[in-house]
C-alpha positions in Angstrom: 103.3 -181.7 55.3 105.6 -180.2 57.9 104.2 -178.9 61.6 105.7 -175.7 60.3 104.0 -176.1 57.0 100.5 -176.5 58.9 101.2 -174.1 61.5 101.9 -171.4 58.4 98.6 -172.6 56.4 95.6 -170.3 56.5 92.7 -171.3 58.5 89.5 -172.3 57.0 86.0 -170.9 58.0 84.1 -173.5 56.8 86.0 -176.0 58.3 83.9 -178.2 60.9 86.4 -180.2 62.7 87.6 -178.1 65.4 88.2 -178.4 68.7 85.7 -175.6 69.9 83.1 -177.1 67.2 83.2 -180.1 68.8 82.8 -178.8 72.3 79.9 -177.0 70.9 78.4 -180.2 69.6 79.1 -182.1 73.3 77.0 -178.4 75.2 74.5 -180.1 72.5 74.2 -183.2 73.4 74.3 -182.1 77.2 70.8 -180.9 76.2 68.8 -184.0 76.3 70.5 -185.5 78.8 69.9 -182.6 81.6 66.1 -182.9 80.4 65.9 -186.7 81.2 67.8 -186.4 84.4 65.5 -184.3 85.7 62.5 -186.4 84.7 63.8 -188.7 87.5 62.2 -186.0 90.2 64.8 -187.5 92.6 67.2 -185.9 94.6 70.3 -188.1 93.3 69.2 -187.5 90.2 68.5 -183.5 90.4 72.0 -183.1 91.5 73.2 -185.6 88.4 71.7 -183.2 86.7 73.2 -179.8 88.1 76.6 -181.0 87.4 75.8 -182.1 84.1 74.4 -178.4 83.6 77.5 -177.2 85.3 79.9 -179.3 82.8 77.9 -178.5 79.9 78.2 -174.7 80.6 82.2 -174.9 81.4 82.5 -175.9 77.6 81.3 -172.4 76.4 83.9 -170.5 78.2 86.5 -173.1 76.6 85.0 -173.6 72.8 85.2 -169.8 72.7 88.5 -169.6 74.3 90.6 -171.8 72.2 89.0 -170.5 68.8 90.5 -167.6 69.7 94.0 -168.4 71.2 94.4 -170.8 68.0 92.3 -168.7 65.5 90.1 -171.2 65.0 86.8 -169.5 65.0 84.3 -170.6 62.3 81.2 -170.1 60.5 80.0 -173.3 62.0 80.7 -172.0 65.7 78.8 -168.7 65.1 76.1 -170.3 63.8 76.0 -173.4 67.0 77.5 -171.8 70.0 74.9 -169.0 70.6 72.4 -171.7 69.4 73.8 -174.3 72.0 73.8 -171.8 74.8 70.4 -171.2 73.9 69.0 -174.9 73.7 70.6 -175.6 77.1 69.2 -172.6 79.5 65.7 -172.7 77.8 65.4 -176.1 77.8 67.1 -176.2 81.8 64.3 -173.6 82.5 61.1 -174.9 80.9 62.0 -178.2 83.0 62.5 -176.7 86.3 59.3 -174.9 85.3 57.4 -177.9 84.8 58.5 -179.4 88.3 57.2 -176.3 89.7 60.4 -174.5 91.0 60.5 -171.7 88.8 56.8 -168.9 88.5 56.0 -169.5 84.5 56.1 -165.5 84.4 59.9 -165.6 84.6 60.7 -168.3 82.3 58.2 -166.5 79.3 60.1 -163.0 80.2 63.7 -164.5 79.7 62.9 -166.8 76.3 60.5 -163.7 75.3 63.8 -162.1 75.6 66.1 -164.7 74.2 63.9 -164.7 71.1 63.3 -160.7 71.1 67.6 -160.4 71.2 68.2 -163.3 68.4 65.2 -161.2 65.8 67.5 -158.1 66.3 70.4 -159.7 65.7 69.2 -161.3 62.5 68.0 -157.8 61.3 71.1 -155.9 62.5 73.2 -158.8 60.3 70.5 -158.0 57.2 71.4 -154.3 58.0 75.4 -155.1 57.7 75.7 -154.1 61.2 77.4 -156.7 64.0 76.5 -156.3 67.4 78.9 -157.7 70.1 77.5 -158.9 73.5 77.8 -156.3 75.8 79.3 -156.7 79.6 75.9 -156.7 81.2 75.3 -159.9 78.8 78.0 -161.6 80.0 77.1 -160.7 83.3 73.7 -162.5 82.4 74.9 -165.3 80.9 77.7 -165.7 84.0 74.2 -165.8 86.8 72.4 -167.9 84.4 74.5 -170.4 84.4 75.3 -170.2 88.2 71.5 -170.3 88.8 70.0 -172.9 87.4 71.9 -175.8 88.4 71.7 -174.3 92.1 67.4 -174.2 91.6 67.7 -178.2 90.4 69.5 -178.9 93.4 66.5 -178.8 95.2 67.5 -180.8 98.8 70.1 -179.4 101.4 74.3 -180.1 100.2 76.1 -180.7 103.5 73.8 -178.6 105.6 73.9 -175.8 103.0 70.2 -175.1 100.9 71.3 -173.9 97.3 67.7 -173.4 96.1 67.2 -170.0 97.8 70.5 -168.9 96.5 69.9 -169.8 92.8 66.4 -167.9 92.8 68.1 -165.0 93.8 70.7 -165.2 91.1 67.8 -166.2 89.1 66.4 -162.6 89.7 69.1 -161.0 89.1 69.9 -162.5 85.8 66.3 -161.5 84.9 66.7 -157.6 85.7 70.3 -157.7 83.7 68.4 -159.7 81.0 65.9 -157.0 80.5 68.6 -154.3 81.1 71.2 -155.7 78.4 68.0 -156.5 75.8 67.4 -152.2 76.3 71.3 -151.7 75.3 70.8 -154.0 72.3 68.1 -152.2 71.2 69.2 -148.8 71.7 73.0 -149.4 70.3 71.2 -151.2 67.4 69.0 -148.1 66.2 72.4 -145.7 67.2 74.2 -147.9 64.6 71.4 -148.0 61.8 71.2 -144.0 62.0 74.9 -143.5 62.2 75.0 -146.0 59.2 72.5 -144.2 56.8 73.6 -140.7 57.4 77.2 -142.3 56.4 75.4 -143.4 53.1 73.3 -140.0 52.9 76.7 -138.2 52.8 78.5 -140.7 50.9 75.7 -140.5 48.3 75.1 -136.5 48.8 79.6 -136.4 48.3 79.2 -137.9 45.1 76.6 -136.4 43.8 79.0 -132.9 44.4 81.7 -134.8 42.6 79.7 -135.2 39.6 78.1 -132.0 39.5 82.1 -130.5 39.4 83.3 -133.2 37.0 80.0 -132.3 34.7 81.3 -128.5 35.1 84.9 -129.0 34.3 84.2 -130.3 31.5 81.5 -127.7 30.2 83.9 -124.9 30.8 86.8 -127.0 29.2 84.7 -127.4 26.3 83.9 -123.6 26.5 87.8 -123.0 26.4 88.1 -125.0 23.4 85.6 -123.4 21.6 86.4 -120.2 22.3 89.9 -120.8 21.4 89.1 -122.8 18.1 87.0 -119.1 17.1 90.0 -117.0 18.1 92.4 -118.8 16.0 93.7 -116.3 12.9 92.8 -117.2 9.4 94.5 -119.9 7.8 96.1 -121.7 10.9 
């Protein structure tokens, strides 16, 4: 086969082996390394850790960017790369919980709200309704991901303390997180109304329709009778 010929042939959904799928599967594997790193409870280590964090985030803005510059995107990397995004900050967080950096009342609010956000989007896909992240996710995600790795750095970089910082950010990401989670929930319930008075209509339009097709035809049979008793003797 030709590069033109594969170029030209359609894509496949269900096709694993991709480029982005397998960036998803390395953010995976990330996962159990950052954990074990920071088992150390070392310095060296910590910051081993934060730029493996740091790495392992980096390949979520590039999975998604060349599925979509190639056209690429597939079922599998719907189904992993919200999932991988997901195994990597919760697990980052309940480890940074454990060594005491981060209050255990933050850490329940944003997987409370990680878990609260995935529900709705499994009852919005049951509905037939897809709901996009919205900018204030992104802008979640994008602190997130800064955060974290500045919290596990927990010793000074040339002079400069990045633990203050990433609580900060930390704080921030949780007032977006709460934000965004009331836009998913009011654009969801918008969307479920808008789509069942589209159905009520659709269903109360053709209920109309029949009533005048079921007319038509009455008065059509009407005209033929009446013109079947008005024909003259013998025709």
């Amino acid at each position: 086969m030709t590069d033109q010929q594969t170029a030209n042939r359609p894509h496949d959904e269900l096709t694993f082996s991709t480029t982005p799928n397998w960036l998803t599967m390395l953010r995976i594997g990330f996962v159990p390394l950052v954990v074990v790193l920071l088992f150390m409870r070392t310095p060296v280590w910590d910051l081993v850790a934060a730029l493996a964090f740091g790495l392992a985030s980096a390949t979520d803005y590039f999975d998604g960017y060349i599925a979509r510059k190639h056209k690429t995107v597939t079922v599998y990397g719907k189904l992993l790369d919200p999932l991988a995004d997901k195994f990597l900050v919760v697990s980052a967080l309940i480890m940074l919980q454990e060594l005491d950096r981060i209050h255990p009342v933050v850490v329940i609010l944003l997987i409370c709200r990680e878990i609260a956000i995935t529900g709705l989007r499994a009852l919005a896909s049951a509905e037939g309704l897809i709901i996009s992240a919205s900018g204030s996710a992104k802008w979640k995600t994008a602190t997130q991901m800064i955060a974290i790795p500045f919290i596990m750095v927990n010793s000074d970089i040339v002079g400069i303390r990045l633990y203050p910082a990433g609580m900060f950010l930390l704080y921030v990401s949780l007032g977006i997180s709460l934000w965004s989670a009331k836009d998913y929930i009011v654009d969801f319930f918008k969307a479920v109304r808008e789509k069942r008075r589209i159905r009520l209509e659709t269903r109360r339009a053709l209920r109309e329709e029949k009533k005048r097709a079921r007319k038509a035809a009455r008065e059509a049979r009407m005209a033929a009778s009446r013109k079947t008793n008005h024909q003259p003797p013998g025709k």
